[in-house]
VOPAGU-2260 file (C-alpha; in pm, 1 decimal, decimal comma):
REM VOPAGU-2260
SITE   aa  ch    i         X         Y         Z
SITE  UNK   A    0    -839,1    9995,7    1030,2
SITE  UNK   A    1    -552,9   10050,8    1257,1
SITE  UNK   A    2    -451,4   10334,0    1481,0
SITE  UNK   A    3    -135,2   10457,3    1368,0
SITE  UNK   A    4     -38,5   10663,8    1652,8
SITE  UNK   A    5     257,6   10759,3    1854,1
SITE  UNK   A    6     387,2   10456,8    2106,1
SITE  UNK   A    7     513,5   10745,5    2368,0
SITE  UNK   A    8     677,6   10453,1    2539,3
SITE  UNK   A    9     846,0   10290,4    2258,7
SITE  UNK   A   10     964,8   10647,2    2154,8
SITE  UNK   A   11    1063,6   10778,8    2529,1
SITE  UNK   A   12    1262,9   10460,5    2559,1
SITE  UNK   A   13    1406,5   10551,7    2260,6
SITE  UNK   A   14    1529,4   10930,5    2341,7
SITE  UNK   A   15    1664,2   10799,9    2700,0
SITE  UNK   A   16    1920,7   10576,4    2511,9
SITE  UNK   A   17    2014,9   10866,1    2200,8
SITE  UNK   A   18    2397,8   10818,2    2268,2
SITE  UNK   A   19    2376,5   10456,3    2165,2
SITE  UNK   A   20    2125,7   10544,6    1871,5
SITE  UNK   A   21    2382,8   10798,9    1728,7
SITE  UNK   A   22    2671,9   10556,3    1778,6
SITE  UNK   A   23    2479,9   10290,4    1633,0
SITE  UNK   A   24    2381,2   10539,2    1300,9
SITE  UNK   A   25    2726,7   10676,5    1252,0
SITE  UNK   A   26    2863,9   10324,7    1225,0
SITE  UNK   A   27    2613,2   10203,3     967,9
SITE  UNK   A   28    2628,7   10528,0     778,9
SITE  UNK   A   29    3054,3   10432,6     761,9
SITE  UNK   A   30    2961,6   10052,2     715,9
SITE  UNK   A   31    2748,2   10132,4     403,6
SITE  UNK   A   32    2913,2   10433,8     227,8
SITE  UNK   A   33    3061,3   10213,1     -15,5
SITE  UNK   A   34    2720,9   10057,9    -112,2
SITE  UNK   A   35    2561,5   10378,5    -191,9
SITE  UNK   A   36    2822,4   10525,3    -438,2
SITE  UNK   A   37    2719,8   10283,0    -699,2
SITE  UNK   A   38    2639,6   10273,2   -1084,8
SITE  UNK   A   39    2328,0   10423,2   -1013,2
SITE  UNK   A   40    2455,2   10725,8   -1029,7
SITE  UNK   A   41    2319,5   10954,8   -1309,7
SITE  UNK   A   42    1926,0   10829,4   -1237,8
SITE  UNK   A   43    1651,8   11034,2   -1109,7
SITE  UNK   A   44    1418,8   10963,8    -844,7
SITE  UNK   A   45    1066,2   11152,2    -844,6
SITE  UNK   A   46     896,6   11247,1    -508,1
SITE  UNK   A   47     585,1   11317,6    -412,8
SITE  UNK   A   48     566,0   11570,2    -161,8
SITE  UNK   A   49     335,9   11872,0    -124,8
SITE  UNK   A   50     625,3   12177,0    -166,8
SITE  UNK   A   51     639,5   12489,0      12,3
SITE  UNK   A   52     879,1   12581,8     296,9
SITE  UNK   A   53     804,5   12177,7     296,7
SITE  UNK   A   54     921,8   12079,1       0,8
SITE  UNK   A   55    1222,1   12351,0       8,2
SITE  UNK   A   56    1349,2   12182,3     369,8
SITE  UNK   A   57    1355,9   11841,6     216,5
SITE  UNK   A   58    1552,2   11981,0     -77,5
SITE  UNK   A   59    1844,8   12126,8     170,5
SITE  UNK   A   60    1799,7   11813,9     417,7
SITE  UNK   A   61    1751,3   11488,5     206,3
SITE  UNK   A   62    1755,7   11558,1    -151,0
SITE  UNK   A   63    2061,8   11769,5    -244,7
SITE  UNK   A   64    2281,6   11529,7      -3,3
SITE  UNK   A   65    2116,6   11239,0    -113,9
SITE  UNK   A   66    2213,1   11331,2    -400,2
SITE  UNK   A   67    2564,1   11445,7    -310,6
SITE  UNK   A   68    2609,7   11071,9    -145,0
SITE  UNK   A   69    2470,2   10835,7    -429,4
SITE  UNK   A   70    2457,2   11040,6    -746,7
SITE  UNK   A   71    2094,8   10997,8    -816,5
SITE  UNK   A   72    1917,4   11286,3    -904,2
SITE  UNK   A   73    1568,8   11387,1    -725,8
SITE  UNK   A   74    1323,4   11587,7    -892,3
SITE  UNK   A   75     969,9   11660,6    -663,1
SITE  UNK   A   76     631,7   11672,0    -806,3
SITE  UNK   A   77     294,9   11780,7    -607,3
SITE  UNK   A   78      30,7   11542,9    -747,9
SITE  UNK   A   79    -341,3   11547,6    -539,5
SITE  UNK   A   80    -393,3   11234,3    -379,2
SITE  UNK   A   81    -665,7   11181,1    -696,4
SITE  UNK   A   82    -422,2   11223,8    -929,1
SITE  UNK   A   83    -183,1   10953,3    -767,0
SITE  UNK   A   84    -462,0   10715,9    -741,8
SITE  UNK   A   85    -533,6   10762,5   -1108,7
SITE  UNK   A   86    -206,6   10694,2   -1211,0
SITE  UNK   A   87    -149,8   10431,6   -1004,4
SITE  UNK   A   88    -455,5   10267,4   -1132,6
SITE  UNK   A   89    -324,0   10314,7   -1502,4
SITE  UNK   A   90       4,6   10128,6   -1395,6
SITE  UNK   A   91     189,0   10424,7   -1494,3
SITE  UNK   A   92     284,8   10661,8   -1125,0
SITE  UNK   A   93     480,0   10958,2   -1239,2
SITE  UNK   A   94     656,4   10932,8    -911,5
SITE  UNK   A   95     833,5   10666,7    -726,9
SITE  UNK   A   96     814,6   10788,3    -389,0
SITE  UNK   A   97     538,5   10938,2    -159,4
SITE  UNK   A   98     577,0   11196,1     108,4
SITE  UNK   A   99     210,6   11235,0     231,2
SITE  UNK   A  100      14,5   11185,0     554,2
SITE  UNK   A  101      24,3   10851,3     743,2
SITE  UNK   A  102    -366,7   10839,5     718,3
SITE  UNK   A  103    -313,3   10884,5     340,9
SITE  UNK   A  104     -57,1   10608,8     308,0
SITE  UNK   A  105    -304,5   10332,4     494,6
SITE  UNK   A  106    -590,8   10471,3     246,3
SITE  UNK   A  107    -358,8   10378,2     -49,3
SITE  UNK   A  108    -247,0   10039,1     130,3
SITE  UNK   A  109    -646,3    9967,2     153,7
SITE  UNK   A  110    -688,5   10087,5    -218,7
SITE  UNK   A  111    -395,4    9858,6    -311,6
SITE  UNK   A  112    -239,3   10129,5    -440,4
SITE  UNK   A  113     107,7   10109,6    -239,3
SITE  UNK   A  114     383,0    9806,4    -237,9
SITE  UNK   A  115     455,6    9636,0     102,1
SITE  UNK   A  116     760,9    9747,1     221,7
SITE  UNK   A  117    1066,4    9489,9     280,5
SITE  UNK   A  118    1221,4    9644,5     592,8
SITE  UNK   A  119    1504,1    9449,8     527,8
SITE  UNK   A  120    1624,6    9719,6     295,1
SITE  UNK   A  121    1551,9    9978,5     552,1
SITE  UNK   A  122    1853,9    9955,2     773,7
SITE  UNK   A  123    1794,9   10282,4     942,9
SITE  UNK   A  124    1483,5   10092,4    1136,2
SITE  UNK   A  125    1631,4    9824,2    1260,7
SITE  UNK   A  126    1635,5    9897,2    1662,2
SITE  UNK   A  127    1602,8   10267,5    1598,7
SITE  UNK   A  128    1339,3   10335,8    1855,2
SITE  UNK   A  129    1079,8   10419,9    1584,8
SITE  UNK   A  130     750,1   10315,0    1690,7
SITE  UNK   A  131     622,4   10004,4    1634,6
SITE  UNK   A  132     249,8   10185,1    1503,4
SITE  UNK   A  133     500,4   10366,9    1242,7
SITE  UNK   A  134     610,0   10109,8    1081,9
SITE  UNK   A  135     347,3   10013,1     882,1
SITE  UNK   A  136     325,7    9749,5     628,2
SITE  UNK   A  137     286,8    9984,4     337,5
SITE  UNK   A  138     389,0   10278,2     467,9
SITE  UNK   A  139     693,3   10447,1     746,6
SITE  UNK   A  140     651,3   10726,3     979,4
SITE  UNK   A  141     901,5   11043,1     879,1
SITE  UNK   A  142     772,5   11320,6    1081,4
SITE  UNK   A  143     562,8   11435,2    1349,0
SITE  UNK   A  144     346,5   11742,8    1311,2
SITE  UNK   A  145      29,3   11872,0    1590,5
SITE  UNK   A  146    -223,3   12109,8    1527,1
SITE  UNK   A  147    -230,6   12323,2    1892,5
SITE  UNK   A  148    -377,9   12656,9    2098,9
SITE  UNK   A  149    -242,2   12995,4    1944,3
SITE  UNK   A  150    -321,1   13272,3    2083,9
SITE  UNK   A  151    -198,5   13671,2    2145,6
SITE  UNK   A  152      -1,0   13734,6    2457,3
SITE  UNK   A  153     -97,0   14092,0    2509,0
SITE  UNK   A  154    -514,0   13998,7    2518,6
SITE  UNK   A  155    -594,6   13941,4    2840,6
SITE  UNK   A  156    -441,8   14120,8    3115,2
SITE  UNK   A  157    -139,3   13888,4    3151,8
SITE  UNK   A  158    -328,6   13556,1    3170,9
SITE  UNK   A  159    -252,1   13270,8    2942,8
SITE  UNK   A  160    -508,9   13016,5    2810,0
SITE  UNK   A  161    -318,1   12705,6    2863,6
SITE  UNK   A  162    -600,7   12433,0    2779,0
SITE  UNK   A  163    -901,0   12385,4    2517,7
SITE  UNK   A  164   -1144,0   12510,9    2787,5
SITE  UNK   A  165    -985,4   12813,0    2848,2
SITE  UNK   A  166   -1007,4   12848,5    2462,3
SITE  UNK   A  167   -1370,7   12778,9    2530,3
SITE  UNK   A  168   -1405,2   13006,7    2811,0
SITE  UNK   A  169   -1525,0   13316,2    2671,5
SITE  UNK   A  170   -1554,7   13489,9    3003,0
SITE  UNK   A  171   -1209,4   13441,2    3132,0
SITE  UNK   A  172   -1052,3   13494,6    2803,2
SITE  UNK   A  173   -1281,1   13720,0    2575,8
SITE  UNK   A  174   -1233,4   13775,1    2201,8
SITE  UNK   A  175   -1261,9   13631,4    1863,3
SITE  UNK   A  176   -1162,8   13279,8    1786,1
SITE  UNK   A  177   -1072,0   13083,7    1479,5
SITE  UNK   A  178   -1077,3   12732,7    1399,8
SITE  UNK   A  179    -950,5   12514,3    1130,0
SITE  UNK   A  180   -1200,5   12492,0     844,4
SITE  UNK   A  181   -1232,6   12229,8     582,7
SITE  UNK   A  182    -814,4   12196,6     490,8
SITE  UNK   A  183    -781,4   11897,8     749,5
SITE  UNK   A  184   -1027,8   11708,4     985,4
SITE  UNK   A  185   -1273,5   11916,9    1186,2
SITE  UNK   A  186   -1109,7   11985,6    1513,9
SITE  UNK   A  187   -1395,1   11772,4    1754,1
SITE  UNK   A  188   -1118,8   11631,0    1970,4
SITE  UNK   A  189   -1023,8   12031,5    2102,5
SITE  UNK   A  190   -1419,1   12078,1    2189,7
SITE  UNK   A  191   -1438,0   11706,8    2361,0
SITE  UNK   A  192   -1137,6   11824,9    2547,9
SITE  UNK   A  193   -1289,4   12116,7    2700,0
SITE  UNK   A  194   -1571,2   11968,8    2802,3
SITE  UNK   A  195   -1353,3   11756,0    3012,9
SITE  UNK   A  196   -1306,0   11434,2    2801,6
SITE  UNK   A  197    -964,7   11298,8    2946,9
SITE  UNK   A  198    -682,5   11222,1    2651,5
SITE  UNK   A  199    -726,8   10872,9    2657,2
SITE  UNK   A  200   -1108,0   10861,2    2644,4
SITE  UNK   A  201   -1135,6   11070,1    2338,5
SITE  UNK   A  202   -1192,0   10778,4    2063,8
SITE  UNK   A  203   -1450,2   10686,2    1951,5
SITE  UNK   A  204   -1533,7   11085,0    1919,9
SITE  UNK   A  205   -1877,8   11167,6    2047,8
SITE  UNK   A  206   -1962,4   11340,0    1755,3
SITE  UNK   A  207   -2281,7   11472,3    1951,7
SITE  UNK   A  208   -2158,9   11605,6    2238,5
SITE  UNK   A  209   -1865,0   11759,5    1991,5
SITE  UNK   A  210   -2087,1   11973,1    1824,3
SITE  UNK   A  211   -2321,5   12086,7    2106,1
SITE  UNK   A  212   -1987,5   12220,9    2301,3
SITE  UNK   A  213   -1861,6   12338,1    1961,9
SITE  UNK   A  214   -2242,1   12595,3    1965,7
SITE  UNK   A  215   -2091,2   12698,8    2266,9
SITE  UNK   A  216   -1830,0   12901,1    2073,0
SITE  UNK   A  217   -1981,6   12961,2    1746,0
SITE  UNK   A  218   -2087,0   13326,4    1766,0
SITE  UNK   A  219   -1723,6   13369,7    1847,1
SITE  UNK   A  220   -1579,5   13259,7    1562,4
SITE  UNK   A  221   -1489,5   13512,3    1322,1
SITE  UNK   A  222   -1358,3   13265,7    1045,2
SITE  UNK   A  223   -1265,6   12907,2     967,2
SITE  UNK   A  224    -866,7   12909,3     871,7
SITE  UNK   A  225    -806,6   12690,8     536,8
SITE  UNK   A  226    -425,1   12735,6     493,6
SITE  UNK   A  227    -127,1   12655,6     741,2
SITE  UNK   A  228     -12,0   13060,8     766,2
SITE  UNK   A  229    -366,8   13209,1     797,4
SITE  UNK   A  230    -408,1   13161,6    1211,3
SITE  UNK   A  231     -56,3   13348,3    1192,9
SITE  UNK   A  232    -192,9   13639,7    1008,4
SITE  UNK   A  233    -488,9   13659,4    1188,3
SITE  UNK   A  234    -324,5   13689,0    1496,9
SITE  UNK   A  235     -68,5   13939,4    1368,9
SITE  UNK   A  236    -352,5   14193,8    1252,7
SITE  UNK   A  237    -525,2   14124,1    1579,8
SITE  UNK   A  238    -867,7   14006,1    1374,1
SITE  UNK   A  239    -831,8   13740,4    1624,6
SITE  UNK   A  240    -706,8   13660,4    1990,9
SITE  UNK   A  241    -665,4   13282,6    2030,8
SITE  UNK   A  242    -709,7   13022,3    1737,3
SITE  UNK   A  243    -606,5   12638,2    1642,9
SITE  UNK   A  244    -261,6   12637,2    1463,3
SITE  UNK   A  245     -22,4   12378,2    1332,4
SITE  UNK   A  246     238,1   12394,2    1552,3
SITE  UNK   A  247     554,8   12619,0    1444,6
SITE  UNK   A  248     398,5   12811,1    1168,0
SITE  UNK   A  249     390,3   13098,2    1426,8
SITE  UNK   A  250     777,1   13025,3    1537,8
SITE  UNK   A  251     871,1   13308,3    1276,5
SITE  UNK   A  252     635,4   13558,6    1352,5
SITE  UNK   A  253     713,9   13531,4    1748,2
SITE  UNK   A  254    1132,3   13530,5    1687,0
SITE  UNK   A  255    1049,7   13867,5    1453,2
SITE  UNK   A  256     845,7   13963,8    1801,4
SITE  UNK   A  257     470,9   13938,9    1758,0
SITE  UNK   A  258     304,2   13872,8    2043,6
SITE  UNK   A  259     209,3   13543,3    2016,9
SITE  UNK   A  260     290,8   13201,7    2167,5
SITE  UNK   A  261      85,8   12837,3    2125,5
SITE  UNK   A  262      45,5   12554,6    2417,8
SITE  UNK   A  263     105,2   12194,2    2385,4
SITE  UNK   A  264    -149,3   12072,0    2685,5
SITE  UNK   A  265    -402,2   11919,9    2405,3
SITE  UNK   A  266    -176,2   11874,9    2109,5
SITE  UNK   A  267    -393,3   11685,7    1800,4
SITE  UNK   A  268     -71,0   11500,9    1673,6
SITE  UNK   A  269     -13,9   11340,8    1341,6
SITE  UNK   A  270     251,7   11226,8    1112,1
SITE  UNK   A  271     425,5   11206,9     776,1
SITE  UNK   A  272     522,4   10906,5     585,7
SITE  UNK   A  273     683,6   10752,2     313,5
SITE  UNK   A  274     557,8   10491,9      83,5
SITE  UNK   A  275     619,3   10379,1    -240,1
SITE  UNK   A  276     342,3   10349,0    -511,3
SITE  UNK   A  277     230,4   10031,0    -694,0
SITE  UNK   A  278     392,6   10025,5   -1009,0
SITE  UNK   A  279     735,8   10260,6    -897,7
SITE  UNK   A  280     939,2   10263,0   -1195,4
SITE  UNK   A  281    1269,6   10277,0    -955,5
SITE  UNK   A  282    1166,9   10102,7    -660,4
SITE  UNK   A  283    1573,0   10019,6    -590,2
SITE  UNK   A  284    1675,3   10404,2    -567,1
SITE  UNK   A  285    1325,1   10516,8    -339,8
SITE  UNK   A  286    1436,5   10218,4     -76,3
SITE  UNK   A  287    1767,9   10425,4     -41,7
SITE  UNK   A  288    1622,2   10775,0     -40,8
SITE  UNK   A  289    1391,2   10654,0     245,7
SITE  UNK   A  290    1659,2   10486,4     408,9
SITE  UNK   A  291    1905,5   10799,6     390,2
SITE  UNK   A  292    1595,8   10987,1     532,4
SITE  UNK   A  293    1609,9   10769,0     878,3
SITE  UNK   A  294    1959,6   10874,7     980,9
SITE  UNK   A  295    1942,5   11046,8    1299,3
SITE  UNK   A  296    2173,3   11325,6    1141,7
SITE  UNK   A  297    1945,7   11367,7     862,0
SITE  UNK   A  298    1637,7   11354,6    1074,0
SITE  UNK   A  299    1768,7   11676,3    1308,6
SITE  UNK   A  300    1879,2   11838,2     983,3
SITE  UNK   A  301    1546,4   11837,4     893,7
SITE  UNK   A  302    1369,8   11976,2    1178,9
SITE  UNK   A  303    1604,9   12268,7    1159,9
SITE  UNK   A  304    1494,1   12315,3     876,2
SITE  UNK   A  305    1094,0   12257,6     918,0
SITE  UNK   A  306     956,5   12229,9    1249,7
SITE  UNK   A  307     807,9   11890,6    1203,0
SITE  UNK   A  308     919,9   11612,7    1514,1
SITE  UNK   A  309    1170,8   11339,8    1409,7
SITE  UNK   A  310    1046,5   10984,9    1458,5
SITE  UNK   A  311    1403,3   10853,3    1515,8
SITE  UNK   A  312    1477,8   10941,7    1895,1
SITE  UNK   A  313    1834,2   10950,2    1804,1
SITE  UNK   A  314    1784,8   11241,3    1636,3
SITE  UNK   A  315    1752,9   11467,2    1934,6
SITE  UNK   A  316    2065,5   11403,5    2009,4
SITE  UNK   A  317    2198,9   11642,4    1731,6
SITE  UNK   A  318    1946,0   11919,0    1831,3
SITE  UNK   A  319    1974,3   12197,3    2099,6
SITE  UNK   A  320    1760,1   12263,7    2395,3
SITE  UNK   A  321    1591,4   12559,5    2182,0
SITE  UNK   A  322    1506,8   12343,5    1863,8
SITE  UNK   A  323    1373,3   12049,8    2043,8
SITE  UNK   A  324    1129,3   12209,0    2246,2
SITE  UNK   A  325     922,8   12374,8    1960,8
SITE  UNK   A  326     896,5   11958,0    1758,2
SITE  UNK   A  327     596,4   11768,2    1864,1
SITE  UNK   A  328     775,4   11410,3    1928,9
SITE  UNK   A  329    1001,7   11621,9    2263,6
SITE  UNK   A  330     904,7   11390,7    2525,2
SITE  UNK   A  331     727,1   11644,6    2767,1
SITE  UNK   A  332     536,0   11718,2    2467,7
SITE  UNK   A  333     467,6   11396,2    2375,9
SITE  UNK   A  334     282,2   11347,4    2720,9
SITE  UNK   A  335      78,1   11632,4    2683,9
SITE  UNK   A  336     -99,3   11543,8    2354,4
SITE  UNK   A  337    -278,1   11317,2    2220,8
SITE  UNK   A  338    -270,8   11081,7    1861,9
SITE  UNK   A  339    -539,1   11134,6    1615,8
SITE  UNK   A  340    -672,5   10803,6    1565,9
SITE  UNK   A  341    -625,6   10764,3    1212,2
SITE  UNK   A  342    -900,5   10421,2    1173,3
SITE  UNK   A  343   -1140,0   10610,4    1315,9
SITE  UNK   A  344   -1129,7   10926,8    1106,3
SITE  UNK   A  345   -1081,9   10694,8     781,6
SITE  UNK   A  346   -1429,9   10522,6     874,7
SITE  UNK   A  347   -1636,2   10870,5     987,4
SITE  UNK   A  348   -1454,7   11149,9     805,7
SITE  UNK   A  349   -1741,2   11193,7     524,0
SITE  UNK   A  350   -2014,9   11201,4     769,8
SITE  UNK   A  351   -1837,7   11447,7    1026,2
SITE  UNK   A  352   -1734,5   11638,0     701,8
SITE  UNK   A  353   -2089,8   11704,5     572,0
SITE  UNK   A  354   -2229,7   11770,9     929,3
SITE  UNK   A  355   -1939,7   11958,9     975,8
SITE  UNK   A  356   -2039,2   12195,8     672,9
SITE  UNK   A  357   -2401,3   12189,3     772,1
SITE  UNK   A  358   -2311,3   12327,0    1124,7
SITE  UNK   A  359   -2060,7   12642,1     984,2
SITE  UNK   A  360   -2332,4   12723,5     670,8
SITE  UNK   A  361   -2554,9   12770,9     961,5
């Protein structure tokens, strides 16, 4: 299994030289207009991707002017990931691209479910600055997204918790807490964290030690959150005072002026991907959507949009100061998390999953 994490210095190099990056994208985007208005036009592409605000942001960002540019058509479906696998197996995918987790995409690639990917056709990665663990043989990076500390401003007297112990700290920072339940990976890391586990000694998780520091908390913790806008609400209606979030899901509520704000020290980071699935009845026209979706400009268009981090550094330089500093690939916040280490949680996740159950049925 590998680790398919962020390479901060692959990706720091990367923002430090976004003049040359944007230079270098606006030349190939004029080099190759010519190729992409061809007789494809008229053809649909199908994408997988999980909709929403999501799916609605790719629609404004990638889709309607990949469309505009080339002609082909994209329609979006939201299969399960056992739905796609029993296609796939059938030899008959009702989609011919994937836009689903980067853990998901090296499941399929292990499942031989996913076609290797010639990066030849994939112009927009050639000396990009994407990192190297991104660019995977079945699968590319597209976004970064971190699950992070939420909590209400006005709780406690003026003081901010600013790390996973002072989320454990019931003393300093009293009140409810809620954690993420069953809708992603049990959040160990955040209780190894603040029982003083440096960033880089986190993997392999003591499971352990994870759970006896997660007891610590338990009679605290009114509820465990199963959708992306629930810590949001629960904050809102002051049911609780600090919980685990996915970073900007609360950007909305705070610019409409709730009282709430989230901290990067501790960031759990992951990423998106593309791939395409074994059998893709239009292989030829996903290569170019994924291509298209590389371009710096595209890349910032789409964190406007969403408030997922762009793994081309390139693209920061088409985002302001304001934009940036909410995306989880910024480079300050880049230092301050951590990479979920994607082998690890593909070998343990069923047996942390049913302990995991065990310990909140409890």
């Amino acid at each position: 299994m590998r680790d398919v994490g962020i390479d901060r210095r692959a990706f720091l190099s990367g923002v430090g030289s976004i003049a040359v990056g944007a230079a270098a994208a606006s030349l190939t985007a004029c080099e190759s207009r010519d190729d992409r208005r061809t007789a494809e036009s008229g053809r649909t592409l199908v994408v997988r991707n999980f909709g929403g605000a999501y799916g609605e942001a790719n629609r404004k960002a990638v889709y309607d002017p990949f469309t505009k540019e080339t002609g082909i058509r994209v329609e979006v479906v939201n299969f399960g990931q056992d739905q796609m696998l029993a296609q796939i197996e059938e030899g008959r995918p009702r989609f011919d691209v994937m836009d689903i987790d980067m853990s998901n995409l090296v499941l399929f690639e292990h499942e031989d479910a996913s076609e290797p990917l010639d990066y030849g056709r994939l112009r927009n990665t050639r000396n990009a600055g994407i990192a190297q663990s991104l660019l995977t043989p079945n699968g590319v990076g597209k976004s970064y997204w971190a699950s992070v500390l939420a909590y209400r401003t006005d709780a406690f007297d003026g003081r901010k918790p600013t790390s996973w112990a002072d989320f454990w700290n019931l003393a300093a920072f009293p009140g409810s807490r809620a954690l993420q339940g069953e809708v992603d990976r049990p959040e160990l890391e955040f209780a190894l964290l603040a029982d003083g586990v440096p960033l880089d000694r986190l993997y392999p998780l003591d499971v352990d030690r994870a759970f006896k520091v997660l007891d610590e908390i338990k009679g605290s913790v009114r509820t465990y959150w199963e959708y992306g806008a629930e810590p949001g609400e629960l904050l809102s209606r002051d049911q609780v005072v600090a919980s685990s979030t996915w970073a900007g899901r609360l950007q909305h509520l705070i610019e409409r002026g709730a009282p709430l704000a989230y901290e990067w020290n501790g960031a759990r980071r992951q990423s998106n991907g593309y791939g395409i699935p074994k059998g893709s009845a239009n292989p030829d026209a996903a290569y170019r959507l994924i291509d298209f979706a590389l371009r710096p400009e595209v890349q910032a268009h789409m964190a406007r949009l969403y408030p997922d981090g762009p793994v081309v550094p390139a693209a920061y330089g088409y985002l302001s100061e304001s934009t940036a500093r909410n995306l989880a690939s910024t480079p300050g916040n880049l230092l301050s998390g951590f990479d979920l280490d994607i082998g690890w949680w593909l070998e343990n996740r069923d047996a942390v999953t049913r302990r995991w159950q065990e310990w909140t049925r409890t």
